[in-house]
mmCIF file of the N, C-alpha and C atoms, coordinates in Angstrom:
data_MODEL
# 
_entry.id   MODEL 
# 
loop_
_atom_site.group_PDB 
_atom_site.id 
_atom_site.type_symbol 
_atom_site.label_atom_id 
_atom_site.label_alt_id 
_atom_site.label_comp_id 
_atom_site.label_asym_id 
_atom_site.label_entity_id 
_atom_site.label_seq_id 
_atom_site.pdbx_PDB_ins_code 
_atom_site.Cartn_x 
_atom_site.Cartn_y 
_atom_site.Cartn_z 
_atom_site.occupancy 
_atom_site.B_iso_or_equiv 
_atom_site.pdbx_formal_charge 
_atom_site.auth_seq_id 
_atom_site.auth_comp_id 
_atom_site.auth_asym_id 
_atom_site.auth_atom_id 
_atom_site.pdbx_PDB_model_num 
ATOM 1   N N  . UNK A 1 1  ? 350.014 210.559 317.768 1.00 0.00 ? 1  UNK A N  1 
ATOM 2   C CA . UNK A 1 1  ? 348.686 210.319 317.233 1.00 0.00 ? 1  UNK A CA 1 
ATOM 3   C C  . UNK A 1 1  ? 347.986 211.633 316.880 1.00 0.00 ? 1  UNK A C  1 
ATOM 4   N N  . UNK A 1 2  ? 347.929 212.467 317.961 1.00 0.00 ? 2  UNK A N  1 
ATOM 5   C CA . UNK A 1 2  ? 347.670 213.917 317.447 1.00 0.00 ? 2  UNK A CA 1 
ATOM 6   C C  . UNK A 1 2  ? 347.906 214.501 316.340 1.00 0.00 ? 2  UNK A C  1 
ATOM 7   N N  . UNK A 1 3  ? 349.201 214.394 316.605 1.00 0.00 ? 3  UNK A N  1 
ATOM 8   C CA . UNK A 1 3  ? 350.223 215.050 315.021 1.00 0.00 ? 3  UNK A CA 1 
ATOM 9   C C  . UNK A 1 3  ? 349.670 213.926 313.584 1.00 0.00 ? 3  UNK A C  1 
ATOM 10  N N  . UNK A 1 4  ? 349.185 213.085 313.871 1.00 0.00 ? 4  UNK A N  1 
ATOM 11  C CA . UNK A 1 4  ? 349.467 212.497 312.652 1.00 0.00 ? 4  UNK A CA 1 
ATOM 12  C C  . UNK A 1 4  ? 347.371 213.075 311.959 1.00 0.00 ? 4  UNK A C  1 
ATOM 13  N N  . UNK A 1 5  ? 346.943 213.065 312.920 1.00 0.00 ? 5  UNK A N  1 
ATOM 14  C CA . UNK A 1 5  ? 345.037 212.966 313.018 1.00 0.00 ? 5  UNK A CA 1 
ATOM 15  C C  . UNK A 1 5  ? 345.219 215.006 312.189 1.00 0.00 ? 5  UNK A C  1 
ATOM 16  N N  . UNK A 1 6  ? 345.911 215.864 312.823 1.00 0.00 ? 6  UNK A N  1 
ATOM 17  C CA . UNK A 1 6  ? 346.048 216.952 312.296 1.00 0.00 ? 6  UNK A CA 1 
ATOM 18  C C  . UNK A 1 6  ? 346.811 217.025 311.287 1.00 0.00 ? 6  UNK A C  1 
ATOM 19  N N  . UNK A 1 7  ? 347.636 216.646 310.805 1.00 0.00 ? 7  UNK A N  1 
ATOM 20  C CA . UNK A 1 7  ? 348.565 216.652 309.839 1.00 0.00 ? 7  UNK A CA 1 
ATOM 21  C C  . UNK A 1 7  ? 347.455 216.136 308.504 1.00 0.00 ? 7  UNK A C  1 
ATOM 22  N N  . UNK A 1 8  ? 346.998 214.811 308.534 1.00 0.00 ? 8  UNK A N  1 
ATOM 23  C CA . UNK A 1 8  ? 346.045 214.534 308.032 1.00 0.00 ? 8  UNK A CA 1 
ATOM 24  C C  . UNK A 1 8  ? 344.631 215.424 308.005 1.00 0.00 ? 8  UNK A C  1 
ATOM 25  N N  . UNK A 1 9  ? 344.631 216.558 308.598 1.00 0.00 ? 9  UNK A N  1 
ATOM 26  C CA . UNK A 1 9  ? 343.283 217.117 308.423 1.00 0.00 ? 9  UNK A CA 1 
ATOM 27  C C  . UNK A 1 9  ? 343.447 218.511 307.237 1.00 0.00 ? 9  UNK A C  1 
ATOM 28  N N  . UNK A 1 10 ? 344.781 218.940 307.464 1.00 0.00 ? 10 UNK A N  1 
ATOM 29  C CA . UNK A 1 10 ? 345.362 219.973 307.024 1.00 0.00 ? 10 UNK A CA 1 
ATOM 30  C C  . UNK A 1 10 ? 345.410 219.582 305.603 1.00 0.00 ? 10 UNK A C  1 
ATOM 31  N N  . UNK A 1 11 ? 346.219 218.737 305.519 1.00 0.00 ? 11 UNK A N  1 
ATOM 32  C CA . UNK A 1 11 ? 346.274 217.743 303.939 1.00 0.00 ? 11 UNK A CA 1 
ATOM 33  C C  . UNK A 1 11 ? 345.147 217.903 303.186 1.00 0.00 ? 11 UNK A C  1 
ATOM 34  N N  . UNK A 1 12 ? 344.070 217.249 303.827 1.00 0.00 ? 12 UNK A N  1 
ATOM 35  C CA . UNK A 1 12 ? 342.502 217.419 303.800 1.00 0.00 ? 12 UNK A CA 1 
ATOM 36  C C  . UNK A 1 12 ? 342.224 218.342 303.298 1.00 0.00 ? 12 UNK A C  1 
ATOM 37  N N  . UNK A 1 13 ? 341.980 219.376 303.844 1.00 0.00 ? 13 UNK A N  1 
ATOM 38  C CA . UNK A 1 13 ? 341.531 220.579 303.689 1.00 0.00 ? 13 UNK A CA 1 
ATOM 39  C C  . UNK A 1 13 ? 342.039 221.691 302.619 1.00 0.00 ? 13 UNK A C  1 
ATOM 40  N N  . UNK A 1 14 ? 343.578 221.080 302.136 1.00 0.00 ? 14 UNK A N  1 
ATOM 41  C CA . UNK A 1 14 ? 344.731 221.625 300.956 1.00 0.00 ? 14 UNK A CA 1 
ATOM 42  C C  . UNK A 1 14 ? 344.348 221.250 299.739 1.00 0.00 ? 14 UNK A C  1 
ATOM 43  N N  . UNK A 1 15 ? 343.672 219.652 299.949 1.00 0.00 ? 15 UNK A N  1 
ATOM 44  C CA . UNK A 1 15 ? 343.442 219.312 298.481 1.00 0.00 ? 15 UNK A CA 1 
ATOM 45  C C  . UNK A 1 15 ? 341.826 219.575 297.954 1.00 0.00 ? 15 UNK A C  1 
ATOM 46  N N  . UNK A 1 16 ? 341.097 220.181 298.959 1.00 0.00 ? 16 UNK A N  1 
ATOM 47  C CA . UNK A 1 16 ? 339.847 220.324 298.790 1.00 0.00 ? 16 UNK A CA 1 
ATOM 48  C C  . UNK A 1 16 ? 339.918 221.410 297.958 1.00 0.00 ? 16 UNK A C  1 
ATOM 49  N N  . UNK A 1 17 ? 340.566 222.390 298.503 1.00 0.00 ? 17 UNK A N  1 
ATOM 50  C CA . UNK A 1 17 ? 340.687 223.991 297.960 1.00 0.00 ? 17 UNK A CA 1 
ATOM 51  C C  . UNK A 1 17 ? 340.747 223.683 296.805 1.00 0.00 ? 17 UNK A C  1 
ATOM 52  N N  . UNK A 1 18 ? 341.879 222.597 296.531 1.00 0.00 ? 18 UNK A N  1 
ATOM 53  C CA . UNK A 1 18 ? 342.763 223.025 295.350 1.00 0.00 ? 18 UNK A CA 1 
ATOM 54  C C  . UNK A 1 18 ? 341.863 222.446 294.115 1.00 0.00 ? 18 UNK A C  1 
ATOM 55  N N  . UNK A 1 19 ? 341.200 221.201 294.591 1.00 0.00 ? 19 UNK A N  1 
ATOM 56  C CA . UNK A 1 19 ? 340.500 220.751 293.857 1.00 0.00 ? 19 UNK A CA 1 
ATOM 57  C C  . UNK A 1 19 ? 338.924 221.413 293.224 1.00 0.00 ? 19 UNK A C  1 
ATOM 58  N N  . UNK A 1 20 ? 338.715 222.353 294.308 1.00 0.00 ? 20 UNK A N  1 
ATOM 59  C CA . UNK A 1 20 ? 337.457 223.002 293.922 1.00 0.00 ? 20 UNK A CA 1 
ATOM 60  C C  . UNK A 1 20 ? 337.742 224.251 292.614 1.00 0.00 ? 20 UNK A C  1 
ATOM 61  N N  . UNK A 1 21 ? 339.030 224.715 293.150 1.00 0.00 ? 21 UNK A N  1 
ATOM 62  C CA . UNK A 1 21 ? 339.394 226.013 292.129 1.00 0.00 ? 21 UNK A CA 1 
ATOM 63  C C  . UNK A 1 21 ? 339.173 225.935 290.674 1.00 0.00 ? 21 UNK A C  1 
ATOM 64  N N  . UNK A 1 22 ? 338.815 226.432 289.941 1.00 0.00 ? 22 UNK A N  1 
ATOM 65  C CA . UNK A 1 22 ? 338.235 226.506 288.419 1.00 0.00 ? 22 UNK A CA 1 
ATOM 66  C C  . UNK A 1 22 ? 338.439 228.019 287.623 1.00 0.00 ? 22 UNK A C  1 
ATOM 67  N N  . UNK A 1 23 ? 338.845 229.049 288.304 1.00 0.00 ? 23 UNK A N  1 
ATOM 68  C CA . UNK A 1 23 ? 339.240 230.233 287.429 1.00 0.00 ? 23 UNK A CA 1 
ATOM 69  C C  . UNK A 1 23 ? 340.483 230.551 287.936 1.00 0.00 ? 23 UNK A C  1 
ATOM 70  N N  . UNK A 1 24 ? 341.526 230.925 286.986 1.00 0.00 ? 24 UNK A N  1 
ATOM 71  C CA . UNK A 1 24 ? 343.026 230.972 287.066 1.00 0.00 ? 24 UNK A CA 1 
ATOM 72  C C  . UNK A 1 24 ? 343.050 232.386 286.420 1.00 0.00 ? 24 UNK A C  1 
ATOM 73  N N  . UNK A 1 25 ? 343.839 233.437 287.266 1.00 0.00 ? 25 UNK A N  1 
ATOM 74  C CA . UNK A 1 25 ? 344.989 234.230 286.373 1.00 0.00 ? 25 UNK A CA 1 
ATOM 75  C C  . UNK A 1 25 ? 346.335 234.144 286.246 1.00 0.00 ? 25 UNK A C  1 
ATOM 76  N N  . UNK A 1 26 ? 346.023 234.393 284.724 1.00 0.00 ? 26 UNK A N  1 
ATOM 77  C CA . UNK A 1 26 ? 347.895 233.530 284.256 1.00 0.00 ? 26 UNK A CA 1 
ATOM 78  C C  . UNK A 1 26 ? 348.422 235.145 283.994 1.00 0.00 ? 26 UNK A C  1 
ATOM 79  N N  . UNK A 1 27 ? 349.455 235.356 284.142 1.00 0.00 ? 27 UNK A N  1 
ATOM 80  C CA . UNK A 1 27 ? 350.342 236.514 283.947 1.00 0.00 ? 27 UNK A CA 1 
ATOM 81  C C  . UNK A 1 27 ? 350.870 236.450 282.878 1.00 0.00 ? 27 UNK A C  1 
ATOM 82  N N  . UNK A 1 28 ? 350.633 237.316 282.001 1.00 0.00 ? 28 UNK A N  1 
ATOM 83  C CA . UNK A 1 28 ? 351.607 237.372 280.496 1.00 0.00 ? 28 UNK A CA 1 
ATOM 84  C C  . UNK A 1 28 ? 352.401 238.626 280.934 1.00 0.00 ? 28 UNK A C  1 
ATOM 85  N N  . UNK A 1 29 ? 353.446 238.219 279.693 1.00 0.00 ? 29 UNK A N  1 
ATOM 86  C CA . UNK A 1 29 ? 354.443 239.531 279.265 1.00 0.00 ? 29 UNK A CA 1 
ATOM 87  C C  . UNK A 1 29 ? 354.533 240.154 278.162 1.00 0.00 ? 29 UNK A C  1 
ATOM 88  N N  . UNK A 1 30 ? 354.317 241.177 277.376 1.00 0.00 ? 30 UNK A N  1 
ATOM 89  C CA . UNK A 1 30 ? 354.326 241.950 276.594 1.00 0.00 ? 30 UNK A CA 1 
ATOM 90  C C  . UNK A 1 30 ? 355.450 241.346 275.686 1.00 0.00 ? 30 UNK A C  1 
ATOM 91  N N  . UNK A 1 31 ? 355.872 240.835 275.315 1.00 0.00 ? 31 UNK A N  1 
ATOM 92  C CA . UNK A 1 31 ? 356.672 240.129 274.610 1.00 0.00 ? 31 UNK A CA 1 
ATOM 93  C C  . UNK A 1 31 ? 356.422 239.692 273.321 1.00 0.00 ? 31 UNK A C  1 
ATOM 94  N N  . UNK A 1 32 ? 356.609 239.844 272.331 1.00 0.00 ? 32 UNK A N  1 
ATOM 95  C CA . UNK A 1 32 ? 356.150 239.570 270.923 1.00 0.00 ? 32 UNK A CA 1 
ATOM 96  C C  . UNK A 1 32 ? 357.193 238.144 270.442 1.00 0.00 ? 32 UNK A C  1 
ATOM 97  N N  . UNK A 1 33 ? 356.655 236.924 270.560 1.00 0.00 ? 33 UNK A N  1 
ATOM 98  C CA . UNK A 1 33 ? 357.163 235.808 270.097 1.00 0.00 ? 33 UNK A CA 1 
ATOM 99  C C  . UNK A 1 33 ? 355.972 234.574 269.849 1.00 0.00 ? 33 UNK A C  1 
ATOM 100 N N  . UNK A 1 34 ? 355.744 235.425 268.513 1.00 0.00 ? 34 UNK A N  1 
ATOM 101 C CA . UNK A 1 34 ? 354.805 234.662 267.406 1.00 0.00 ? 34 UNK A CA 1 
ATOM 102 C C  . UNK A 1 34 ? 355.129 233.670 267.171 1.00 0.00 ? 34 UNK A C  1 
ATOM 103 N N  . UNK A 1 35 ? 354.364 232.763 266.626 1.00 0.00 ? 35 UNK A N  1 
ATOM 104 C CA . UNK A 1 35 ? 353.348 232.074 267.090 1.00 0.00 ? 35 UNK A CA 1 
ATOM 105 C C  . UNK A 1 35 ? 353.186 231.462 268.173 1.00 0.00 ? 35 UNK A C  1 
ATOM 106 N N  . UNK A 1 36 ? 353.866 231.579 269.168 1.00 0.00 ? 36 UNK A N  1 
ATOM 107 C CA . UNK A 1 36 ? 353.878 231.367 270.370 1.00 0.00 ? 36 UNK A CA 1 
ATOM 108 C C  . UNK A 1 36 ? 352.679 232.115 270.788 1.00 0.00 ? 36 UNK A C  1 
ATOM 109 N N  . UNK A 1 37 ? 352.959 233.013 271.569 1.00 0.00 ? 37 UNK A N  1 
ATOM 110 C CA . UNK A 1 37 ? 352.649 234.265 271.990 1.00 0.00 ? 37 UNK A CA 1 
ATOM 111 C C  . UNK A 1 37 ? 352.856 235.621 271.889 1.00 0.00 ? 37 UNK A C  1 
ATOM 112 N N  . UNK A 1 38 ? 351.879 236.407 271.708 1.00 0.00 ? 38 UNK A N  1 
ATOM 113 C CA . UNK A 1 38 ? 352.707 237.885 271.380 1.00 0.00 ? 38 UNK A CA 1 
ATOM 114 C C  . UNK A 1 38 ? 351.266 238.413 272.308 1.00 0.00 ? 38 UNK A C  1 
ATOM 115 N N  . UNK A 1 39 ? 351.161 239.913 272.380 1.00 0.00 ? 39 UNK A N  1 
ATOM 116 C CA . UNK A 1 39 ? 350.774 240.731 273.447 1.00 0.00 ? 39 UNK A CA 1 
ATOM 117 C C  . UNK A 1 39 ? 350.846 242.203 272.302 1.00 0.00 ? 39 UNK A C  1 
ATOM 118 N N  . UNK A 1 40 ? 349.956 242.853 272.350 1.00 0.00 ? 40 UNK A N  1 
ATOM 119 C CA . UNK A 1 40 ? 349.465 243.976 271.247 1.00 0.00 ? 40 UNK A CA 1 
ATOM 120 C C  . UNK A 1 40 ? 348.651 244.776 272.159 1.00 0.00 ? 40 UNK A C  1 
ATOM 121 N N  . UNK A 1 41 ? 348.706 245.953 272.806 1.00 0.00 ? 41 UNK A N  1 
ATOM 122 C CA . UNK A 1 41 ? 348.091 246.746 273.315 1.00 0.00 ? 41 UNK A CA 1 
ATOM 123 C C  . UNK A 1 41 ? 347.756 246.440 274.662 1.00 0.00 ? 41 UNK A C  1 
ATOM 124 N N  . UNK A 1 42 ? 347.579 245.641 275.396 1.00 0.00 ? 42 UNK A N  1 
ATOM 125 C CA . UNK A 1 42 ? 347.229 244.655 276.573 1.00 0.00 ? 42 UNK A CA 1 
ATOM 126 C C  . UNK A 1 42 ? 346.618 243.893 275.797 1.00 0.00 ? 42 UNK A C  1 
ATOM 127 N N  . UNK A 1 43 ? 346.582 243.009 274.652 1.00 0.00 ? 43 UNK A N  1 
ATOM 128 C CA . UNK A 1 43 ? 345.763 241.915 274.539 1.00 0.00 ? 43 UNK A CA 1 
ATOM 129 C C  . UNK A 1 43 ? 346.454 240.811 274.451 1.00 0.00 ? 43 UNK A C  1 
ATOM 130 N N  . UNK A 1 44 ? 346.814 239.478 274.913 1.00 0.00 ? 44 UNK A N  1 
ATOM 131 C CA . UNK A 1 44 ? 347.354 238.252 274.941 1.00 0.00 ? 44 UNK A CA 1 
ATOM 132 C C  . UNK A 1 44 ? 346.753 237.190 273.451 1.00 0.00 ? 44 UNK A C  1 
ATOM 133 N N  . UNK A 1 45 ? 347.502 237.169 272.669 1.00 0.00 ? 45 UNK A N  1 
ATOM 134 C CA . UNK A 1 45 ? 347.160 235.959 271.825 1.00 0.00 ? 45 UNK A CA 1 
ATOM 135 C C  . UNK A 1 45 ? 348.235 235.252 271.359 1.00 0.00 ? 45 UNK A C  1 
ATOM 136 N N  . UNK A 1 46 ? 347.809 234.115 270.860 1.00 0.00 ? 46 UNK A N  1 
ATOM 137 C CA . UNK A 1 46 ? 348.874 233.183 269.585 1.00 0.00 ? 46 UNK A CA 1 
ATOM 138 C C  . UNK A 1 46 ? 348.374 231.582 270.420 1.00 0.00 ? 46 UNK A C  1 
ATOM 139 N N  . UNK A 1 47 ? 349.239 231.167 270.447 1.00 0.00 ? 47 UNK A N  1 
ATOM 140 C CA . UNK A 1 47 ? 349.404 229.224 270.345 1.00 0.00 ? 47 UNK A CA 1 
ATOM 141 C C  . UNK A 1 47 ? 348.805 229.243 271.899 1.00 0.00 ? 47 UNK A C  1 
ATOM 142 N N  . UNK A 1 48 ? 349.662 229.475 272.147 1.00 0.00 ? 48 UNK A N  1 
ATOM 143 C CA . UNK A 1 48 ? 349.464 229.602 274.334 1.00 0.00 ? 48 UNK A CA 1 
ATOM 144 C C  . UNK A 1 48 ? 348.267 230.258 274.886 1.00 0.00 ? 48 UNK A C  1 
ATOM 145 N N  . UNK A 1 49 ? 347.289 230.839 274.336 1.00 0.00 ? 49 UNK A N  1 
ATOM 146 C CA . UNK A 1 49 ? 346.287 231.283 274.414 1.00 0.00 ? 49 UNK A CA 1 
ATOM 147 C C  . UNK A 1 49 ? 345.100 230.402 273.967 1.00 0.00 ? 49 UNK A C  1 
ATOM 148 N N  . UNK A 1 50 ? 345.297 229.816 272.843 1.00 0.00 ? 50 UNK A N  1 
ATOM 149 C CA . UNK A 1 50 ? 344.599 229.178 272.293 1.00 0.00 ? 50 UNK A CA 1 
ATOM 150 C C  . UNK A 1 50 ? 344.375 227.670 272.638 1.00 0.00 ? 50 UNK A C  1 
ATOM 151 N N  . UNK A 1 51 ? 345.531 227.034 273.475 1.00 0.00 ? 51 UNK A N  1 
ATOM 152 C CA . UNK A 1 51 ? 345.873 226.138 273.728 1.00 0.00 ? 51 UNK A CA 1 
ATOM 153 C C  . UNK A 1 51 ? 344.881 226.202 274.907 1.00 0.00 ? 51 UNK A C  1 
ATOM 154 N N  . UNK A 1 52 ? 345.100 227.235 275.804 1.00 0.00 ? 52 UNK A N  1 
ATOM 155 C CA . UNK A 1 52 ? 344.536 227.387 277.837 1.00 0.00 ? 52 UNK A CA 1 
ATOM 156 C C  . UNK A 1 52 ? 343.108 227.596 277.602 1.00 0.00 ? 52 UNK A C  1 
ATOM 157 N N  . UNK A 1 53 ? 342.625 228.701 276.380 1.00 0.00 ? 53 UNK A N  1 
ATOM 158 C CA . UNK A 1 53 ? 341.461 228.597 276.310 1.00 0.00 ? 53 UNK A CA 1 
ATOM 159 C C  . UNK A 1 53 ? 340.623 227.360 275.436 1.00 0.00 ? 53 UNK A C  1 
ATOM 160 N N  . UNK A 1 54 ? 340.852 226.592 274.875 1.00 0.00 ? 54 UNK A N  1 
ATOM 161 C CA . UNK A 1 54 ? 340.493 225.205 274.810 1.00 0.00 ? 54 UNK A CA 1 
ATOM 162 C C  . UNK A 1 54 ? 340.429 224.033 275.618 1.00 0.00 ? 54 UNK A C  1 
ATOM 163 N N  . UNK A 1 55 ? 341.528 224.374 276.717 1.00 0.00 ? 55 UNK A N  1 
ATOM 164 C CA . UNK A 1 55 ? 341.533 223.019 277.781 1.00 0.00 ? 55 UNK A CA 1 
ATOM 165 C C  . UNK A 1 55 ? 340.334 223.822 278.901 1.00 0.00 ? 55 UNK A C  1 
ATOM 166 N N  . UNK A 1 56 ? 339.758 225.407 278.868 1.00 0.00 ? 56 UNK A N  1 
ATOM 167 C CA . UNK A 1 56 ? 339.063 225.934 279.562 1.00 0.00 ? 56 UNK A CA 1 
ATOM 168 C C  . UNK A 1 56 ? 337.894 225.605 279.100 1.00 0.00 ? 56 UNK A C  1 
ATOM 169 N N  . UNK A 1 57 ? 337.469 225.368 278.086 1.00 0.00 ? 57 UNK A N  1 
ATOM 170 C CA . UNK A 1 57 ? 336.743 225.138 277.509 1.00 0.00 ? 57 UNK A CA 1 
ATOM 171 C C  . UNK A 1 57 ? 335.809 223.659 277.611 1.00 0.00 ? 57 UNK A C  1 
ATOM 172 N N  . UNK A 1 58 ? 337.285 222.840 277.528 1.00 0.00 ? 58 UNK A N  1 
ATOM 173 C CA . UNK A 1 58 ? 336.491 220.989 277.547 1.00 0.00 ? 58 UNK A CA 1 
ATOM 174 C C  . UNK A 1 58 ? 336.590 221.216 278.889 1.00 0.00 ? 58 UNK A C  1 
ATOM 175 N N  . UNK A 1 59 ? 337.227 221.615 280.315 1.00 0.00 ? 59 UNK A N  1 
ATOM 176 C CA . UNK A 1 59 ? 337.629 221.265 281.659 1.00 0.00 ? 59 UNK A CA 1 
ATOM 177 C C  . UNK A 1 59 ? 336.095 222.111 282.123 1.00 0.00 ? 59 UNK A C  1 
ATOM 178 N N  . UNK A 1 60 ? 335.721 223.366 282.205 1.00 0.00 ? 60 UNK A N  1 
ATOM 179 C CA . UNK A 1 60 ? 334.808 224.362 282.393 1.00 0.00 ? 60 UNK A CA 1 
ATOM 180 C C  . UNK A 1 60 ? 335.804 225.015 283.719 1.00 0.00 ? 60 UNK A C  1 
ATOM 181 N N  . UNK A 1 61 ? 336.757 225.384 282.724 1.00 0.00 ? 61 UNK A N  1 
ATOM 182 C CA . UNK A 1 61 ? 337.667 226.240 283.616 1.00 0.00 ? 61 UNK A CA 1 
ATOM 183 C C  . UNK A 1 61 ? 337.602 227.472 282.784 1.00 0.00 ? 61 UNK A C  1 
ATOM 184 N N  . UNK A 1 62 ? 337.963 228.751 284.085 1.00 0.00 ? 62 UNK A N  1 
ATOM 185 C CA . UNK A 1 62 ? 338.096 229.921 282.630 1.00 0.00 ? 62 UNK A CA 1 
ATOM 186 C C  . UNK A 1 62 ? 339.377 230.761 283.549 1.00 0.00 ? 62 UNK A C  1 
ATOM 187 N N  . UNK A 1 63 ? 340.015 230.994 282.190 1.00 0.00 ? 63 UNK A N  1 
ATOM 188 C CA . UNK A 1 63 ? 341.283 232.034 282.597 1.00 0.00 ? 63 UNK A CA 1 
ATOM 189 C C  . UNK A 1 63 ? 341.003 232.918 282.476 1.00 0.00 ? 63 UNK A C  1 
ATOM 190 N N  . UNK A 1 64 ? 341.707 234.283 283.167 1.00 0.00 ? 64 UNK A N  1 
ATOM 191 C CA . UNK A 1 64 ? 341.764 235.800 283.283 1.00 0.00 ? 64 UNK A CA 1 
ATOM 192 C C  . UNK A 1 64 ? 343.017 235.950 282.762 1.00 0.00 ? 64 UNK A C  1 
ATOM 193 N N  . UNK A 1 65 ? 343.888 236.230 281.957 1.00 0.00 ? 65 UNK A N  1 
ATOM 194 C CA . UNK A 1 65 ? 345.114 236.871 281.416 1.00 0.00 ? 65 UNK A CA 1 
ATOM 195 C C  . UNK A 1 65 ? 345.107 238.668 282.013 1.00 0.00 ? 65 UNK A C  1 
ATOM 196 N N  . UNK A 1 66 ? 346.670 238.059 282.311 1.00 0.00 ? 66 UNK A N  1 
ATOM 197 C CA . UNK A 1 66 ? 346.606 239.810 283.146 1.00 0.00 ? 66 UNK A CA 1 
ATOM 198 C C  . UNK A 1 66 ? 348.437 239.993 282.977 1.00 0.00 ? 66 UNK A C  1 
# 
């Protein structure tokens, strides 16, 4: 009964976090594969950029690219 009352609290407490979180850093790679994605000086753009910052946008989530 213990185990199950803690097990259940932990759970609890995992999906709270997860559910509250709203700013993400996504890791890019310097990699040039247009229109996909490409990376120019440290700057991240193309499809995959445009895509995360639009769902950031309607969700009121915001990404950090790093």
């Amino acid at each position: 009964m213990k185990l199950t009352l803690i097990s259940m609290a932990f759970f609890g407490v995992a999906l709270m976090d997860a559910a509250a979180a709203n700013a993400f850093v996504v890791g890019v790679e310097e990699i040039d594969y247009y229109p996909l994605h490409s990376c120019t000086n440290g700057k991240f753009f193309g499809y995959g950029r445009d895509l995360l910052d639009a769902f950031a946008k309607q969700s009121g989530h915001s990404f950090t690219y790093t």
